[in-house]
N, CA, C and O atoms as CSV, one atom per row, in Angstrom:
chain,resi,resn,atom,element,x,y,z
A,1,UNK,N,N,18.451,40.957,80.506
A,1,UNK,CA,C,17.922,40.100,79.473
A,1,UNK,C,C,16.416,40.348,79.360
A,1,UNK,O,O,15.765,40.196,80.393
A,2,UNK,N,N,15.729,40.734,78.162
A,2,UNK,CA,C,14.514,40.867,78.144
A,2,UNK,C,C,14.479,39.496,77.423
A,2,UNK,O,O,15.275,38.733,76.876
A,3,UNK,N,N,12.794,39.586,77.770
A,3,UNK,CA,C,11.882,37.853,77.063
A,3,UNK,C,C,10.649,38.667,76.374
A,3,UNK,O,O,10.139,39.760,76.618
A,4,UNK,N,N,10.438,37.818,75.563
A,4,UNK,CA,C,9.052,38.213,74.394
A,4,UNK,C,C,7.856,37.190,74.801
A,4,UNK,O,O,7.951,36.162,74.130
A,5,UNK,N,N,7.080,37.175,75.438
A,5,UNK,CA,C,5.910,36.785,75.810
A,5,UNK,C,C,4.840,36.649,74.388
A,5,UNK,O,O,4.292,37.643,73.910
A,6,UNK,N,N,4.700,35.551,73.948
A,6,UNK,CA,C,3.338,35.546,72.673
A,6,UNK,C,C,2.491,34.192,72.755
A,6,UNK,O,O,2.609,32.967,72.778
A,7,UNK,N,N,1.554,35.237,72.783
A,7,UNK,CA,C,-0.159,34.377,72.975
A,7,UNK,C,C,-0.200,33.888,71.379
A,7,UNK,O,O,-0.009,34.801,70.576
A,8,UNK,N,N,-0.460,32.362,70.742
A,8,UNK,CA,C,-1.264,32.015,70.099
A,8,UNK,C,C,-2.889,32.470,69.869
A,8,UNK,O,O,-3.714,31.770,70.456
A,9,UNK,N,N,-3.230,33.234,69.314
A,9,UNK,CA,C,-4.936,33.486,69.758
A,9,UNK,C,C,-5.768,32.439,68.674
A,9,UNK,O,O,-6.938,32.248,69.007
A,10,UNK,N,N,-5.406,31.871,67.663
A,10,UNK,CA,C,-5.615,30.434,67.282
A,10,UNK,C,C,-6.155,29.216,68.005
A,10,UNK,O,O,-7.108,28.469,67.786
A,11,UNK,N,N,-4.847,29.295,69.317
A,11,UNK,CA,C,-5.286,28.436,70.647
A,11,UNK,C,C,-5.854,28.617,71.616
A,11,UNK,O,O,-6.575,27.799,72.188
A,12,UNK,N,N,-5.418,30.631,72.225
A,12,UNK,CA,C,-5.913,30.720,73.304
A,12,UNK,C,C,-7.831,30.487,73.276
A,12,UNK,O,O,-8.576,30.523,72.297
A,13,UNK,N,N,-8.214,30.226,74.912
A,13,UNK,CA,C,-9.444,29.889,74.984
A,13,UNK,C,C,-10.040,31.209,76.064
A,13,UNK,O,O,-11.213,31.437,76.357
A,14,UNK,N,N,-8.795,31.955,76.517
A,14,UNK,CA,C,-9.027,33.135,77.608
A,14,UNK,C,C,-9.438,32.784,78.538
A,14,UNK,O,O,-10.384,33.296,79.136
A,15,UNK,N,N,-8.680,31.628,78.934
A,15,UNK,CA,C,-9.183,30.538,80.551
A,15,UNK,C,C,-8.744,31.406,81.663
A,15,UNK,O,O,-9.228,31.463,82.794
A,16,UNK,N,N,-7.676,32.125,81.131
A,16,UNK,CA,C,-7.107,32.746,82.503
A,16,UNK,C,C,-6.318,32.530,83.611
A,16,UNK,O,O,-6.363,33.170,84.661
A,17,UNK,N,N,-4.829,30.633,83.061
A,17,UNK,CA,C,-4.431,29.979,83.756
A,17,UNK,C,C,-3.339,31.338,83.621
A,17,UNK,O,O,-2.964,31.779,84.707
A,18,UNK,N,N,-2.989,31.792,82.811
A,18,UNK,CA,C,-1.844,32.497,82.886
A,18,UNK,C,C,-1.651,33.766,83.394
A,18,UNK,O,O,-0.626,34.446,83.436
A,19,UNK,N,N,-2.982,34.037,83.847
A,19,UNK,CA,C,-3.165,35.480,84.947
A,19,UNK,C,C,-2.685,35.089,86.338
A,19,UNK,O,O,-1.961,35.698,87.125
A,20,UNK,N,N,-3.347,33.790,86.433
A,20,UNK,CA,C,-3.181,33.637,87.861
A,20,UNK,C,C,-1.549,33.160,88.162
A,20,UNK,O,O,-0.971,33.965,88.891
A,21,UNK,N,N,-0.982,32.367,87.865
A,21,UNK,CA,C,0.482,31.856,88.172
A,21,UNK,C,C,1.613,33.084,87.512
A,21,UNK,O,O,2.820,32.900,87.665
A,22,UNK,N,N,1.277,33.901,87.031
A,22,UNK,CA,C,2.314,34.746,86.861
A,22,UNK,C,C,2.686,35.841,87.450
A,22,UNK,O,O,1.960,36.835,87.421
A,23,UNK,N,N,4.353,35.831,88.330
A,23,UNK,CA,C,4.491,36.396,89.537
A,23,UNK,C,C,4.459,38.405,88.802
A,23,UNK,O,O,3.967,39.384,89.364
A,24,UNK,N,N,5.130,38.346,87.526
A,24,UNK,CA,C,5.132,39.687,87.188
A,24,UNK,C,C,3.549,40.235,86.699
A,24,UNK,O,O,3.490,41.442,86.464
A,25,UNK,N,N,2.915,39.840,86.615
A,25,UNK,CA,C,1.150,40.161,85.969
A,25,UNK,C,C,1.684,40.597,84.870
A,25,UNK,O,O,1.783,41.822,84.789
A,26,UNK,N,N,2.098,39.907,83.906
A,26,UNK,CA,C,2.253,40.483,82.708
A,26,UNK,C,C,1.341,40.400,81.793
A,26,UNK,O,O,1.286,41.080,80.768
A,27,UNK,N,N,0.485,39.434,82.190
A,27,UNK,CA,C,-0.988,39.820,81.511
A,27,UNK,C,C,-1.907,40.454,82.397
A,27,UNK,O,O,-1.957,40.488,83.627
A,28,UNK,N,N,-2.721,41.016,81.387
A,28,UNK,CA,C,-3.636,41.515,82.419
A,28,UNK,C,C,-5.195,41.900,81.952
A,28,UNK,O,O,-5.909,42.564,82.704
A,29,UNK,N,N,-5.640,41.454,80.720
A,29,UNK,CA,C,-7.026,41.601,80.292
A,29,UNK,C,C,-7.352,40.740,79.339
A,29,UNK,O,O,-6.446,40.125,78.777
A,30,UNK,N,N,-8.649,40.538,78.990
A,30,UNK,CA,C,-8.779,39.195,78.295
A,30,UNK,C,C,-9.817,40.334,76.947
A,30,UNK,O,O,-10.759,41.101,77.145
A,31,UNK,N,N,-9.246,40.038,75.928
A,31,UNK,CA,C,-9.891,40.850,74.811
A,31,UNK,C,C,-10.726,40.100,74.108
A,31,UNK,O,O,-10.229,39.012,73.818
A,32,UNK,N,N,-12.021,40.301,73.647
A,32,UNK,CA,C,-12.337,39.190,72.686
A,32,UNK,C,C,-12.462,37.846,72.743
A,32,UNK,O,O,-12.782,37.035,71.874
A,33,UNK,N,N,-12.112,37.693,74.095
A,33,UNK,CA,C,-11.720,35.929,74.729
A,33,UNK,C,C,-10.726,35.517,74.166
A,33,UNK,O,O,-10.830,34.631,73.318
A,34,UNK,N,N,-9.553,36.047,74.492
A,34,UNK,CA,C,-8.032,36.146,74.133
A,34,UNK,C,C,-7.411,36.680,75.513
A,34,UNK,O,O,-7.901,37.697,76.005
A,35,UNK,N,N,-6.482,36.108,76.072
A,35,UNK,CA,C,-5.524,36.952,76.407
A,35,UNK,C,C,-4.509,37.733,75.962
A,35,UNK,O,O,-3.887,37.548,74.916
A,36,UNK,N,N,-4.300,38.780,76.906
A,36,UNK,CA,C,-3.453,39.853,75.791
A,36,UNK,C,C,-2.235,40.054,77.030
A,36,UNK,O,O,-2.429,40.247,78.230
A,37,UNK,N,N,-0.678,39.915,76.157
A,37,UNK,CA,C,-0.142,40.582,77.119
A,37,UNK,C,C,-0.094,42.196,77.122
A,37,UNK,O,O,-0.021,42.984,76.179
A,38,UNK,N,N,-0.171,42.435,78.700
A,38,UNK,CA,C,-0.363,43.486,78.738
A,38,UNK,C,C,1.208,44.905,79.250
A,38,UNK,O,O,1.462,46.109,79.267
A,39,UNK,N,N,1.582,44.015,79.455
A,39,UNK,CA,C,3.472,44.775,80.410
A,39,UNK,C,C,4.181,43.795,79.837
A,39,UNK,O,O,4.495,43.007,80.729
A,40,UNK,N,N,4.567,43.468,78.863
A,40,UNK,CA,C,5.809,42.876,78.130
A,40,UNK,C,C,7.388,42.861,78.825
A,40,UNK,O,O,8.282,42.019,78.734
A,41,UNK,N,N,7.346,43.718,79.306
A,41,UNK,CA,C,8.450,44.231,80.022
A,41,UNK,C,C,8.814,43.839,81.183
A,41,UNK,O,O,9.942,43.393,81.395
A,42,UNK,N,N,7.965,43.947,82.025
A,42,UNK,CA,C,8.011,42.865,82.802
A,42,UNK,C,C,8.422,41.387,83.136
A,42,UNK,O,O,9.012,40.912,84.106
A,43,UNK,N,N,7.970,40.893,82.135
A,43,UNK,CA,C,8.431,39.105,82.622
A,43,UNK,C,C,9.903,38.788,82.330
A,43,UNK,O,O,10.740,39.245,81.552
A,44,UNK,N,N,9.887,37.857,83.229
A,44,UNK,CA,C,10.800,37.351,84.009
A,44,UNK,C,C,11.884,35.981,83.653
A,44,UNK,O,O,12.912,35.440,84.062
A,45,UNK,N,N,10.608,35.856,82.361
A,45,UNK,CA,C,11.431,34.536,81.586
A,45,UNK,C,C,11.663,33.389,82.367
A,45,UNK,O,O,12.668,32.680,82.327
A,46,UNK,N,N,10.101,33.168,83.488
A,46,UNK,CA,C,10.247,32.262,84.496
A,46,UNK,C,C,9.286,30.785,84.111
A,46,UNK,O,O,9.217,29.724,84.732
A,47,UNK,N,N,8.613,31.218,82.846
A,47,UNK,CA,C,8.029,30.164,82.021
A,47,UNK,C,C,6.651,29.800,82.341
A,47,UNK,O,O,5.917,29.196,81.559
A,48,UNK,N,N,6.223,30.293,83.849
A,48,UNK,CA,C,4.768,29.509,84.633
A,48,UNK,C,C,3.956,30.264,83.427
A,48,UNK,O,O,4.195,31.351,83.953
A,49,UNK,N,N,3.517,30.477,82.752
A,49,UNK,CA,C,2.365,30.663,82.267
A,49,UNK,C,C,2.204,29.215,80.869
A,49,UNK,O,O,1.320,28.415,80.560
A,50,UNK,N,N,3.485,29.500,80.418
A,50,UNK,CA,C,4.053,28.165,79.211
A,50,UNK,C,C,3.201,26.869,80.194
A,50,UNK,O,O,2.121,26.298,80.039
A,51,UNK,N,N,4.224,26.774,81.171
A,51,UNK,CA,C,3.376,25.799,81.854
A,51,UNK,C,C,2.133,25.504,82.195
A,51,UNK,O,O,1.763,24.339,82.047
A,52,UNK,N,N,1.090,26.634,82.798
A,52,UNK,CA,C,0.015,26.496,83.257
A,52,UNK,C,C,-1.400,26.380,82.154
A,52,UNK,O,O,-2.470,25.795,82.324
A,53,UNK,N,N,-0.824,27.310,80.822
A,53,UNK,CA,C,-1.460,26.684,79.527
A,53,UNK,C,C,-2.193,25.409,79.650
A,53,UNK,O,O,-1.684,24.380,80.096
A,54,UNK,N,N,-3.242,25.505,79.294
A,54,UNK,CA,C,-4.019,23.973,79.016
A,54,UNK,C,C,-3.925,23.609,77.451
A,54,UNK,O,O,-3.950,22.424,77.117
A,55,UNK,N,N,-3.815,24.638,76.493
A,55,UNK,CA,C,-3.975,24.779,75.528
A,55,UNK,C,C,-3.047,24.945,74.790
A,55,UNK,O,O,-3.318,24.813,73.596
A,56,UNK,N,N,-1.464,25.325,75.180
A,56,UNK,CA,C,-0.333,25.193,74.617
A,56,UNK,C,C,-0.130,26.749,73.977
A,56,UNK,O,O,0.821,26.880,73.205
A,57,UNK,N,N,-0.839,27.748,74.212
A,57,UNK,CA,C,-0.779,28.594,73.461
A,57,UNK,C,C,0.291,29.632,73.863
A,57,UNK,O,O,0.612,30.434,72.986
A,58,UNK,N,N,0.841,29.721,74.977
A,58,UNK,CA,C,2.169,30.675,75.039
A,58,UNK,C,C,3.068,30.337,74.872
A,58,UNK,O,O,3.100,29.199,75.341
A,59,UNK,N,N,4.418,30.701,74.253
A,59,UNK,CA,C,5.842,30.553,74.570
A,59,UNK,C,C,6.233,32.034,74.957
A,59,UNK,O,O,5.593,33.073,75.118
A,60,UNK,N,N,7.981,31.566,75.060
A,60,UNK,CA,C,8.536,32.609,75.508
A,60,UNK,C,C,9.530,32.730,75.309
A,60,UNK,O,O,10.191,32.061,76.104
A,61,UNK,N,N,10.347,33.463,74.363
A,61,UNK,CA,C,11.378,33.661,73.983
A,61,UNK,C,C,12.399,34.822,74.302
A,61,UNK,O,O,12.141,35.978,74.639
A,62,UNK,N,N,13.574,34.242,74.118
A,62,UNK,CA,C,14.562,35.382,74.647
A,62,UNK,C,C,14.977,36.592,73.569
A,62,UNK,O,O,15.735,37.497,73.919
């Protein structure tokens, strides 16, 4: 089962909650003061970044 990882950049603030709690590093650089995912492929569809958001700006879809 792959998952689609997408940043709002509307919302994001490029705090960087979602670098740290995510076990696959599927992000991995902050552009512009945005996070960007960076390995799509990777995640795990385990949601901690949805969660760790302050700002509401990721989901994650199947």
């Amino acid at each position: 089962m792959s998952f689609v990882v997408k940043v709002d950049f509307d919302k994001c603030t490029g705090c960087g909650e979602c670098f740290n709690v995510c076990p696959s590093e599927v992000f991995d650089e902050v552009v512009d003061g945005k996070t960007v995912v960076a390995r799509q492929e990777d995640c795990v569809g385990c949601q901690a970044c949805v969660s760790a958001c302050p700002e509401e700006a990721i989901v994650v879809e199947e």
